[in-house]
C-alpha positions in Angstrom: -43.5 -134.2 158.0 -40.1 -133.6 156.5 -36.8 -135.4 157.9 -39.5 -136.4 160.9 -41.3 -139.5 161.4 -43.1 -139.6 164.4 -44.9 -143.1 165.5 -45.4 -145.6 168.1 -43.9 -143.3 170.9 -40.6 -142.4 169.7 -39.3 -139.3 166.9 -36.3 -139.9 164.2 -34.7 -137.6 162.6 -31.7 -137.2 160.4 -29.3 -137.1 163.6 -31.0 -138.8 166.3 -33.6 -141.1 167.1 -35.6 -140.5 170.5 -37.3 -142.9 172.7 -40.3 -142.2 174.3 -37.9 -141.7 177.6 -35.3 -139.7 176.4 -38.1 -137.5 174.9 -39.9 -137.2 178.5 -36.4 -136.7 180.0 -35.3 -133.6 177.9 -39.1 -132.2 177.5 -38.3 -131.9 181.7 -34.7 -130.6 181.4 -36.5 -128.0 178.6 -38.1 -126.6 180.9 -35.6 -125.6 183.2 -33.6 -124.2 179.9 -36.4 -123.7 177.3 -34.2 -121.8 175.1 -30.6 -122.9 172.6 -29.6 -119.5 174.3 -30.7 -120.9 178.3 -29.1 -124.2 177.3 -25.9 -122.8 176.0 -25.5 -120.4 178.7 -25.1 -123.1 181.4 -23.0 -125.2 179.1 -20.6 -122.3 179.5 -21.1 -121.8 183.2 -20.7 -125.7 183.9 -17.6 -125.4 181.7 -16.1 -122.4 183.5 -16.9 -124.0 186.8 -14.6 -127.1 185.7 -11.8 -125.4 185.2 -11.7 -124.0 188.7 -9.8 -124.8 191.4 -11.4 -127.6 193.8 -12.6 -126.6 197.1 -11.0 -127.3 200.5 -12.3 -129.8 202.4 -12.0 -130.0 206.0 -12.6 -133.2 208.1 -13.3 -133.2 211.8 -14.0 -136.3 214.1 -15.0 -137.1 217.7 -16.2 -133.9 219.1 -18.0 -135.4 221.2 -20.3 -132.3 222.7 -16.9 -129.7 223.4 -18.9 -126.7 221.5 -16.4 -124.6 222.0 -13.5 -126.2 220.6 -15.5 -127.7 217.9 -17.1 -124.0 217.2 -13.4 -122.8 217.5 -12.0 -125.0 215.1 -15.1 -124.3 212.5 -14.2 -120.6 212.6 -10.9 -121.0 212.6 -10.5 -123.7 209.9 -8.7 -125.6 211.2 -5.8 -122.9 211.2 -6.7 -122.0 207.0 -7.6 -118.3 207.8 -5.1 -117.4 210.4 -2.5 -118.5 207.3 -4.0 -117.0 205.1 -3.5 -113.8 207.2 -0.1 -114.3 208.2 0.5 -114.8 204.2 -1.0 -111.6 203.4 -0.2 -109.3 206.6 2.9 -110.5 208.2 5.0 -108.0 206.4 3.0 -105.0 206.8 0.5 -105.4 210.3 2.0 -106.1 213.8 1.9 -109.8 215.3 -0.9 -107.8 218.0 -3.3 -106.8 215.2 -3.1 -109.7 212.8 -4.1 -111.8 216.5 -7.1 -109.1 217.1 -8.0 -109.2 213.4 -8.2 -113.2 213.4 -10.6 -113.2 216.4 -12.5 -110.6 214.9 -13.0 -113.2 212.1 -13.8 -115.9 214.2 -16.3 -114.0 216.4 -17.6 -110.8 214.5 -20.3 -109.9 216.9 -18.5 -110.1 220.0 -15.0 -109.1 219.5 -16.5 -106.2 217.8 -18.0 -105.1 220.9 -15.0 -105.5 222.8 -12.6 -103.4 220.5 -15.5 -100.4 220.0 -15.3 -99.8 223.9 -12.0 -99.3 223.4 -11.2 -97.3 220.6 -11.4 -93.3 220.4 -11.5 -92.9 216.6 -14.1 -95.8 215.3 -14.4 -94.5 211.7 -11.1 -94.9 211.5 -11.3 -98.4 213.0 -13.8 -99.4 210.6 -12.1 -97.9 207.3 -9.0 -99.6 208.2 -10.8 -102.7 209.2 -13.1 -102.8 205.9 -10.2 -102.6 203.5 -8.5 -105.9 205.3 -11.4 -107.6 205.6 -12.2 -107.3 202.0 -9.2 -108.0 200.5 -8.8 -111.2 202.3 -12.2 -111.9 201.4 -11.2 -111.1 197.4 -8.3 -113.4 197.8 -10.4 -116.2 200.0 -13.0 -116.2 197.2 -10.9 -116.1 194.0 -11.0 -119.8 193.6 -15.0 -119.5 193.2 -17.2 -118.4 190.4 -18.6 -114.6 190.9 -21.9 -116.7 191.3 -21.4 -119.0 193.6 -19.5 -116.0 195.4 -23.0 -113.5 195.6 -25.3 -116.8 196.4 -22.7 -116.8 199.6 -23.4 -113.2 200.7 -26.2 -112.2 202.9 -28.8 -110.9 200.2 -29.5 -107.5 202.1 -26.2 -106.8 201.0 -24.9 -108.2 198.4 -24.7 -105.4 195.9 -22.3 -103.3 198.1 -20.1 -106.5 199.1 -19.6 -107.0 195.6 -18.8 -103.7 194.2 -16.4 -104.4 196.9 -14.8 -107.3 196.5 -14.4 -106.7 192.4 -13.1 -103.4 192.4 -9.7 -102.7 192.7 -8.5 -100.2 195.2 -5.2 -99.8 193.6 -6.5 -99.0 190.5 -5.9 -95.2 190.1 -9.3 -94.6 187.8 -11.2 -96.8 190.8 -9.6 -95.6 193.8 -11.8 -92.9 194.5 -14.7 -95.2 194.0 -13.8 -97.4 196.1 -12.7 -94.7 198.9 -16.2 -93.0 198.5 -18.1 -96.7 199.3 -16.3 -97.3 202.3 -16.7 -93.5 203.8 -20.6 -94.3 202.6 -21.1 -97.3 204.6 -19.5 -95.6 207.7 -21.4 -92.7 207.3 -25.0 -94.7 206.7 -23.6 -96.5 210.2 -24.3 -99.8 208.2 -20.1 -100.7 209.1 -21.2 -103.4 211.7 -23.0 -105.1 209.3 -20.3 -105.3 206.5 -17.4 -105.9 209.3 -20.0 -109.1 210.6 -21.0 -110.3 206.6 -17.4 -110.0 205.2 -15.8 -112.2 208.2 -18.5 -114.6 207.9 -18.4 -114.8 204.1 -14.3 -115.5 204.4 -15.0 -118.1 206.7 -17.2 -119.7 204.4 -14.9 -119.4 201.3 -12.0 -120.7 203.1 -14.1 -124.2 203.3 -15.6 -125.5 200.5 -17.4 -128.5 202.3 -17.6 -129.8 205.9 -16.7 -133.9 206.8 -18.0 -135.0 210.2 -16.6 -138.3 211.3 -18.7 -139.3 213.5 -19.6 -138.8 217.2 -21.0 -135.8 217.9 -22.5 -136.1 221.5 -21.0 -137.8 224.5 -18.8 -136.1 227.2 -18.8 -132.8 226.7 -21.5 -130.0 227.9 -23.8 -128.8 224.9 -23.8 -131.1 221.8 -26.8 -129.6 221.2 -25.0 -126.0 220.3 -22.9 -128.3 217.7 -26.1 -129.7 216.5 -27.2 -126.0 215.9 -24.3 -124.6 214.2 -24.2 -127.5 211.4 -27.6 -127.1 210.9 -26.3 -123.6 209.7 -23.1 -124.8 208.0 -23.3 -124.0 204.5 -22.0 -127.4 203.5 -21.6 -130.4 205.3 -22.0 -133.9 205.6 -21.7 -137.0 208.6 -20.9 -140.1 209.1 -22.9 -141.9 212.0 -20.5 -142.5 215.2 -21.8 -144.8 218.2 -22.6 -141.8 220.5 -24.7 -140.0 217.4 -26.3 -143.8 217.1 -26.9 -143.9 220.8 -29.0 -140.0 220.4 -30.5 -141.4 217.1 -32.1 -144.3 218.7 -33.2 -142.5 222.1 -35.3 -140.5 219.8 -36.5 -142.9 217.6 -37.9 -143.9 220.7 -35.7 -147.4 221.9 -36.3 -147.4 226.0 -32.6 -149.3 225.8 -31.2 -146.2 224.3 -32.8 -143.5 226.4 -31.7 -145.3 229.7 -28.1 -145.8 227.8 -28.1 -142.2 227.4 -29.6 -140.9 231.1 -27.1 -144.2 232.6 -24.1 -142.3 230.7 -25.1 -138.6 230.9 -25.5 -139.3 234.7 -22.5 -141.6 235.2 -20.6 -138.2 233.5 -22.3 -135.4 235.7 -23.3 -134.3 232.1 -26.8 -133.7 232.2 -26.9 -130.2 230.4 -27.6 -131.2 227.1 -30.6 -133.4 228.4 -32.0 -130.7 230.9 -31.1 -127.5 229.2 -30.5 -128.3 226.0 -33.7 -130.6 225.1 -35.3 -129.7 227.9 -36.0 -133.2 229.0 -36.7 -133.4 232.6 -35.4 -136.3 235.1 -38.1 -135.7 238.2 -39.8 -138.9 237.4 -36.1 -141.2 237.6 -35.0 -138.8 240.4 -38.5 -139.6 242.5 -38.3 -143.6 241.5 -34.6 -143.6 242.4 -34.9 -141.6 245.8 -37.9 -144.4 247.2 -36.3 -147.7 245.7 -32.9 -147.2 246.5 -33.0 -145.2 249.4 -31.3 -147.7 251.8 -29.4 -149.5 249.2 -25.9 -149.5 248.5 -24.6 -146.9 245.8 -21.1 -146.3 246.2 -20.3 -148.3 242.9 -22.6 -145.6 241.1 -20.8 -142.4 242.4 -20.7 -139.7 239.8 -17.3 -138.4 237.8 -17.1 -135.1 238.7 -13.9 -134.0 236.9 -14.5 -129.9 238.0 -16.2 -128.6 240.4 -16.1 -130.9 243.1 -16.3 -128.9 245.7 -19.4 -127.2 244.8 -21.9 -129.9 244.7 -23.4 -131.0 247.7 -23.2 -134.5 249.6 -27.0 -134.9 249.1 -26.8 -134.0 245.4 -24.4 -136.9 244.9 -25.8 -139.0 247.2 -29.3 -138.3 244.8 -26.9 -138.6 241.1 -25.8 -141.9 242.7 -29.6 -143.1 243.6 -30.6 -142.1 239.5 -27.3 -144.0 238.0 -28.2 -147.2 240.0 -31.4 -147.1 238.9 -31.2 -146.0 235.5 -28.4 -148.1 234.9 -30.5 -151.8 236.6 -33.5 -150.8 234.1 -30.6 -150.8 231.3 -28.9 -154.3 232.3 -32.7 -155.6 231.8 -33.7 -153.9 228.5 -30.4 -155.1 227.4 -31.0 -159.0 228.3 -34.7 -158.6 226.4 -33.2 -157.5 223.2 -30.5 -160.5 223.5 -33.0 -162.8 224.1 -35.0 -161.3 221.1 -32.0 -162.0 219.2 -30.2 -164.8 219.1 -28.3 -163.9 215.5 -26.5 -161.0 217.7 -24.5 -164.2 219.4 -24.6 -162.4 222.5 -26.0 -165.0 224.8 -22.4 -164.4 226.6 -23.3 -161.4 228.0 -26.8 -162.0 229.7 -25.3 -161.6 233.3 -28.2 -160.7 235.5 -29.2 -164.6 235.6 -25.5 -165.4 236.5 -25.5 -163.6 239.6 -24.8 -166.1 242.7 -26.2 -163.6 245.4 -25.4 -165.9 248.3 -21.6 -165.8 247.2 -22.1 -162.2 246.2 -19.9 -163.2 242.9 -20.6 -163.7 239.3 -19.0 -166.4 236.4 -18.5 -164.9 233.2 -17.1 -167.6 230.6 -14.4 -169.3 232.9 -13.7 -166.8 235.7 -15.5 -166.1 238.9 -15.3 -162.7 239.6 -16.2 -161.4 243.4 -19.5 -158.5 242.9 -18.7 -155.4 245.1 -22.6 -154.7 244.9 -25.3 -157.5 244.9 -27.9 -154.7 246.7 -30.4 -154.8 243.5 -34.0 -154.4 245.2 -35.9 -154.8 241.8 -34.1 -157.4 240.0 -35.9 -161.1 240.5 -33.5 -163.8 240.6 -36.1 -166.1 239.5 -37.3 -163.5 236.3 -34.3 -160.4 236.4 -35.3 -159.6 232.9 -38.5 -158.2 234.0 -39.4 -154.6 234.6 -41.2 -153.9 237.6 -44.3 -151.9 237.4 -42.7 -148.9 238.8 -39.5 -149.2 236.1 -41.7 -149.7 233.4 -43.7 -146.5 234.6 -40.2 -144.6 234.5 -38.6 -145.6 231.1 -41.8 -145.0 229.9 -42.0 -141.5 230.6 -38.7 -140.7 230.3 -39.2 -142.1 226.9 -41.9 -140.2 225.9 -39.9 -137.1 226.7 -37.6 -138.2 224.1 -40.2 -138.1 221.5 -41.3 -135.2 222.7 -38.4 -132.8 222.3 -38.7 -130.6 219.9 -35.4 -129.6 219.3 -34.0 -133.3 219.5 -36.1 -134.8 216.8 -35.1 -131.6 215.0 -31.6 -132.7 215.3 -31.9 -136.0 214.5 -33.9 -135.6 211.3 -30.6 -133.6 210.5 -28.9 -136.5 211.0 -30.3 -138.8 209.3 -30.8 -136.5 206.4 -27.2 -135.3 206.0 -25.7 -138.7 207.4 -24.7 -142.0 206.9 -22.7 -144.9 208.2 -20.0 -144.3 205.9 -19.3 -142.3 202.3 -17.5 -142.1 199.6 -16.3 -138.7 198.4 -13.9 -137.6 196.3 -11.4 -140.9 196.7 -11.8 -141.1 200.1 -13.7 -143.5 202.0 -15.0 -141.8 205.4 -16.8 -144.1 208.2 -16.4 -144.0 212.2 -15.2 -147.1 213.8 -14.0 -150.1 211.6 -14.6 -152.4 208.6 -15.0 -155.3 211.0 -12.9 -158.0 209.9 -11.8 -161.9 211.1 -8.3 -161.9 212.4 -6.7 -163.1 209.1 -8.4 -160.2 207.5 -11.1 -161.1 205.9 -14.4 -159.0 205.7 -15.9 -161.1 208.9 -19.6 -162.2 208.2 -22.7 -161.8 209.7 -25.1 -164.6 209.0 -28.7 -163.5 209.9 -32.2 -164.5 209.5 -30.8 -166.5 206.3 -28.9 -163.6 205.0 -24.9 -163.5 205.0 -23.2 -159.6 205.0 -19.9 -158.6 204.9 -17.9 -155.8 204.0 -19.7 -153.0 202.3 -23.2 -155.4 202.2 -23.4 -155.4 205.8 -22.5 -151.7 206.0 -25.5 -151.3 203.6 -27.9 -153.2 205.6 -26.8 -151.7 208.7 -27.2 -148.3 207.1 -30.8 -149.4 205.9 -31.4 -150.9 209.5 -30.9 -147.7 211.1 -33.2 -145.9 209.0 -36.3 -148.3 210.0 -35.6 -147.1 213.2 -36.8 -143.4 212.9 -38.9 -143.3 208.8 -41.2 -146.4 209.7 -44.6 -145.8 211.7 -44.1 -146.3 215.8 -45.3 -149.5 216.5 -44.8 -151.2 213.6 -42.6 -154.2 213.2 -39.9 -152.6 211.3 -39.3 -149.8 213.9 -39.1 -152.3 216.2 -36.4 -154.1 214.8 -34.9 -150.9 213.3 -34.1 -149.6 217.4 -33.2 -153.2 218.7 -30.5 -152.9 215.5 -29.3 -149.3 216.4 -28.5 -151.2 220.1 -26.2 -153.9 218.2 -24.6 -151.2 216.3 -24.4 -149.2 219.3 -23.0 -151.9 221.7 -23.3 -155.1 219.6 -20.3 -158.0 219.0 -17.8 -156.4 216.4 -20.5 -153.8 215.3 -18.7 -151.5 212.6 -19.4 -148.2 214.7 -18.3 -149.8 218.3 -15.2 -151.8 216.7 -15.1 -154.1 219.7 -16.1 -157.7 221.5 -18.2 -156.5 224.2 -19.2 -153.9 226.3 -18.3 -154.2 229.9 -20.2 -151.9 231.7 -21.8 -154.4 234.1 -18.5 -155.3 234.8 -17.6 -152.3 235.2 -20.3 -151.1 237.6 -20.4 -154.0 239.8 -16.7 -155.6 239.8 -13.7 -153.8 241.3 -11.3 -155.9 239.3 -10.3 -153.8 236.3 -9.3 -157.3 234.6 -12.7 -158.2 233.7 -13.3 -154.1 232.5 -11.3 -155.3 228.9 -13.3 -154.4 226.0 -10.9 -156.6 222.7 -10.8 -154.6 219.9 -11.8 -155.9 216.1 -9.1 -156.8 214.2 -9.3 -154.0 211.8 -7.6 -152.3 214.5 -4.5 -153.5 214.4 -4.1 -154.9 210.9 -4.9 -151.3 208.9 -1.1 -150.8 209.4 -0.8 -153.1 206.9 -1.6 -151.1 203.6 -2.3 -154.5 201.8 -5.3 -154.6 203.7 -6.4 -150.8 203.5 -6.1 -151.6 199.8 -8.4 -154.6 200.0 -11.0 -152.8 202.0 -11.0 -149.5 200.0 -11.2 -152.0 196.7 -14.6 -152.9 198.4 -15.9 -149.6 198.5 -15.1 -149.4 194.4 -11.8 -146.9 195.4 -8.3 -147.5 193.5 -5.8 -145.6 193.0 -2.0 -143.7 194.9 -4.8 -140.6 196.5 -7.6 -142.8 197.9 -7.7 -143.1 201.9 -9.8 -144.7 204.5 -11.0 -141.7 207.0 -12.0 -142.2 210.1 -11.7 -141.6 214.2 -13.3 -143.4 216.8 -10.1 -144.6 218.8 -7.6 -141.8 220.2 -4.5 -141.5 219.0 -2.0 -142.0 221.6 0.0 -138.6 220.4 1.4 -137.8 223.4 3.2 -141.4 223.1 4.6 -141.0 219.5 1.9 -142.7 218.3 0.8 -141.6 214.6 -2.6 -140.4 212.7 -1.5 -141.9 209.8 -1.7 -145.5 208.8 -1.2 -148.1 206.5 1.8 -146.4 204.7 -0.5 -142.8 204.4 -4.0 -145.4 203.1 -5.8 -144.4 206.5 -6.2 -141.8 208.5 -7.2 -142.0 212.1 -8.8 -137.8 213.4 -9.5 -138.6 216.7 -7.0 -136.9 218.8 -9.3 -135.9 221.8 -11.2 -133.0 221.6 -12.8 -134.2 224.8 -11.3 -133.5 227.5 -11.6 -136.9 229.4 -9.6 -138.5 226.5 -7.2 -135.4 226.4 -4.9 -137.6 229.3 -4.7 -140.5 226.6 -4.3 -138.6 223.2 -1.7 -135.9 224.7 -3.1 -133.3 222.4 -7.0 -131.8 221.9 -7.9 -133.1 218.6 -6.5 -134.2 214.9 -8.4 -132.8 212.2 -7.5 -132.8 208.1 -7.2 -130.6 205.5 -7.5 -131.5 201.6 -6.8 -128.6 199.4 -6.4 -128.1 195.7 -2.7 -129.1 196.3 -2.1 -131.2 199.4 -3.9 -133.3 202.3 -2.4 -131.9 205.4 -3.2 -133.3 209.2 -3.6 -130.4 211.9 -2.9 -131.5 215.8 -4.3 -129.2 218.2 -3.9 -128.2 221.8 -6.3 -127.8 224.6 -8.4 -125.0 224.1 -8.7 -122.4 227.1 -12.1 -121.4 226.2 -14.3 -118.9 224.4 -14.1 -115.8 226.7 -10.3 -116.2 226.9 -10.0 -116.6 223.2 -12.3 -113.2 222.9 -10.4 -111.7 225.8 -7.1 -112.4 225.2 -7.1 -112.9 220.9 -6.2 -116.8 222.0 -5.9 -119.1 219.5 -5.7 -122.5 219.3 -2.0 -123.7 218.9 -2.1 -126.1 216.0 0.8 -128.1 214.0 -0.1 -128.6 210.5 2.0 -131.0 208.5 1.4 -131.9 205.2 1.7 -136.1 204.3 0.4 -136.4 201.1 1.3 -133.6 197.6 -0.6 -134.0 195.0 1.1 -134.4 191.5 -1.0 -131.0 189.7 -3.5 -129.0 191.8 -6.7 -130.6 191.4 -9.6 -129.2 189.9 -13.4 -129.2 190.3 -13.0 -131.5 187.2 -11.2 -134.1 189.1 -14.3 -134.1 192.2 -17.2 -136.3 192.2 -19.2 -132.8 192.1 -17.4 -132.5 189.2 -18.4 -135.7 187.3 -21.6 -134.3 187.9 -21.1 -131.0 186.5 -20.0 -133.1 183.4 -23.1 -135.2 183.0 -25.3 -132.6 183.2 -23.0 -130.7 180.3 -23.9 -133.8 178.5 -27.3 -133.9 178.9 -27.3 -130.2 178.0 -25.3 -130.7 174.5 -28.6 -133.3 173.9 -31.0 -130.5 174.9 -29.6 -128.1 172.4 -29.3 -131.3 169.8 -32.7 -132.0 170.0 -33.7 -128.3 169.9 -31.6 -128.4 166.5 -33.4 -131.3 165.2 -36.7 -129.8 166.3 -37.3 -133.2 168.5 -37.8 -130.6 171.3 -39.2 -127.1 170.7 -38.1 -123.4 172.2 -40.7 -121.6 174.3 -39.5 -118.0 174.1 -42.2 -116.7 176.0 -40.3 -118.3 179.5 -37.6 -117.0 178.9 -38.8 -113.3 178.2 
């Protein structure tokens, strides 16, 4: 064979010779492009898509189950499209109509209900309406290529959107053309549609990719909703918080998780998202807690109830009460067995239900004696309290299996563990939750287990891995075992990375009236990433150099409303967890940090309470939101300078390879595929 030897598994030629691998490798990629011309093609495409601007990328933290904050926020971006409309329109459309037209982005559906019961001339609503709609979606989508642009449109009607958005109104010889598609669409009555798809497709060009810092459940009413609308997001990824851990494990099926959960959802009057939204019922706690603790003392286990007081019945907190005491005793014993399972946790400290002096009615933890306002615990043995009783074992049992069982949870938290992670590294920025732990000199502290030493990014590795045996390996199993008992450390565990903190006091907090012994020390990281030395160090870990790398992450409010600042370690870290819950709202002094990086800048965007969905529909509310940009970039960035980018470029390579082998005749065309 001419120029071409072929033997023992690999081809030479007068360019090139091919291994057996590389010859498997672009045999594959041939037949994704089994032509010079396929090949070529995308070599431009990748090429073009290089060269254009990078995407925004928006970066929210500590939701924490508000739904309609968080939805506000997402629709909103953060602020991005009411600029973008004050840029276009503040000349020429009144301060009134720019406010209706932005919550007609927001919420197509149902402000466009509201404004067609009041309007007398609706064709002349909708013409109007179209032309704004799609010219901010031309000049929303201008930084993307005209394909990625149609793959964003609903399919139903994509051809019309696009004739659209590329034809130019202005344009004498097109103006009639374009006149004669919008009268068509009115007078086909297919105008709802268009008004509903254009505001959703400027929406999702004005965000290029969705970061979600962690904790998504806790506090707030329907995290479940959340859940639902990122399941839909176009483009998102998460990093793990505690709370999201806490979810994670209760459905992985960890009985100390699921009573962590019911203890907290209960403690919070914030049983919504387990009733409604999971549809998990509580009859068999409510029962068990009604006959064991009917004569006992629950005052300590009173429910918050931060609205609504009035409305809920002496019985009905007498009854929360009864199910916090007793979900909340089965959770101080599951707690003590996974210590005792674990003695590399070092948290020997905080088995407490053995150092109960029930005589004195008081408690020694370390050095202190500490007087107990409640010693009134029916089912605890003094001589065995880590036990279950038959009844409690019963309970967490069932409650447990209704855990498993919901559909729509397991749903949720396959999501999460597909899209998330315990931290990641994207674009020069390192995103996590809580903390690199570290001693108080700052160094990476260690963990020395089962003849293993972490620390740093290792032990963020292994934890990551850990958290995964939890849910992927069979129930039962050894390995899921010790994948839940690990999503409990990283949940409440000494100096986990996600929890950030010594210990977690909520015996103490239940069961002693002195708020002394409630302190809960924070890791070190927390007060030494103002040093930007040690940012450095800690993004160096993570493989991240350089004057536009940051560390992300929220977990701990920022006291705002005390001049406190988001941004840390001379602009290396950036702290987005301003209180979008409304229990934290009283310590932050705003609603919630969230951050913006553009093709230009990384801007930070503080946010105030939000007064709701129907009086943001009613009233064209928005949320009031200071944007304030900390960090310019030298030249606007390109998808060439993103980690997607790199990517594009390796795959250019292994194209150019593709066509050299098709050149060499090391790999042949098939026409016929390409017909």
């Amino acid at each position: 064979m001419s120029g071409k030897n072929v033997r023992e598994g690999f081809v030479m030629n007068s360019h090139k010779t091919y291994t057996a691998e590389e010859l498997r490798y672009l045999r594959m990629l041939a037949r994704q492009y089994p032509t010079v011309q396929a090949a070529g093609t995308e070599i431009i495409n990748l090429r073009a898509i290089l060269n254009l601007p990078k995407g925004c990328e928006h970066f929210i933290s500590d939701v924490h189950g508000e739904h309609e904050a968080f939805l506000h926020i997402l629709n909103s971006c953060s602020g991005v499209v009411r600029e973008k409309l004050d840029e276009m329109f503040s000349n020429s459309i009144p301060h009134a109509a720019l406010d209706e037209l932005a919550t007609l982005i927001y919420y197509p559906q149902e402000k466009f209900e509201q404004i067609k019961a009041g309007i007398d001339d609706l064709d002349e609503w909708y013409r109007i309406t179209l032309h704004r709609l799609v010219e901010v979606c031309r000049v929303m989508s201008a930084q993307y290529s005209r394909s990625r642009v149609r793959k964003a449109l609903p399919p139903d009607l994509a051809y019309i959107l696009e004739e659209l958005l590329h034809t130019d109104s202005a344009d004498p010889d097109k103006r009639d053309y374009y006149e004669n598609i919008i009268a068509a669409i009115i007078e086909t009555e297919q105008a709802p549609d268009l008004v509903t798809a254009l505001c959703e497709t400027i929406k999702r060009m004005a965000v290029d990719h969705l970061h979600i810092v962690g904790d998504i459940f806790d506090r707030g009413p329907r995290a479940d909703i959340i859940m639902d609308s990122l399941m839909d997001y176009h483009s998102v990824d998460i990093q793990w918080g505690n709370h999201d851990i806490l979810w994670m494990g209760a459905a992985s099926g960890s009985r100390t998780l699921v009573a962590t959960v019911l203890a907290n959802s209960i403690h919070y009057n914030n049983l919504e998202v387990v009733e409604t939204g999971y549809g998990i019922s509580l009859r068999p706690l409510s029962v068990f807690a009604n006959e064991t603790y009917q004569n006992c003392d629950v005052s300590r286990f009173r429910v918050k109830l931060t609205e609504g007081e009035d409305a809920v019945s002496e019985k009905d907190k007498l009854l929360s009460a009864r199910m916090h005491k007793a979900i909340t005793v089965i959770l101080f014993k599951l707690e003590g067995q996974k210590i005792l399972r674990h003695p590399e946790y070092g948290m020997d400290d905080r088995l407490l239900l053995d150092k109960i002096d029930y005589e004195n009615r008081c408690i020694t933890i370390g050095d202190v004696t500490w007087p107990l306002e409640d010693t009134d615990l029916p089912t605890v043995d003094p001589a065995d309290p880590y036990t279950l009783s038959a009844e409690e074992e019963r309970v967490i049992a069932q409650l447990t299996e209704s855990f498993r069982r919901s559909e729509k949870l397991q749903r949720h938290v396959r999501f999460l563990y597909s899209k998330g992670s315990l931290y990641k590294i994207y674009n020069g920025n390192l995103l996590f939750h809580g903390c690199i732990p570290l001693t108080e000199s700052g160094e990476f502290m260690p963990f020395d287990w089962l003849g293993y030493h972490w620390e740093g990014r290792s032990f963020l590795d292994f934890a990551d891995r850990s958290a995964r045996q939890a849910y992927y390996y069979r129930p039962g199993s050894k390995e899921r075992m010790l994948g839940m008992d690990f999503l409990w450390f990283l949940w409440a565990g000494r100096n986990s990375p996600i929890f950030g903190r010594d210990r977690m006091t909520t015996f103490e907090r239940r069961l002693i009236a002195d708020e002394a012994a409630w302190a809960e020390p924070k890791n070190a990281y927390y007060r030494l990433y103002n040093d930007p030395a040690v940012c450095s160090a800690i993004l160096k870990e993570f493989g991240l150099e350089g004057e536009h790398c940051h560390i992300i992450n929220g977990h701990v409010p920022v006291k705002a409303g005390k001049g406190e600042s988001p941004i840390k370690g001379g602009g290396k870290l950036i702290v987005i967890d301003g209180g979008f819950c409304k229990a934290y709202q009283p310590t932050s002094g705003i609603a919630g940090y969230t951050l913006i990086c553009d093709s230009y800048a990384y801007r930070i965007v503080a946010h105030q309470p939000f007064a709701g969905r129907e009086h943001a529909l009613r009233e064209n509310f928005d949320i009031t939101s200071t944007s304030e940009v900390f960090e310019r970039l030298e030249r606007r960035q390109k998808v060439s300078d993103t980690d997607n980018g790199r990517q594009l470029q390796m795959q250019i390579e292994d194209l150019m390879k593709l066509l050299a082998a098709y050149k060499a005749g090391a790999v042949m065309e098939d026409h016929t595929k390409h017909r």
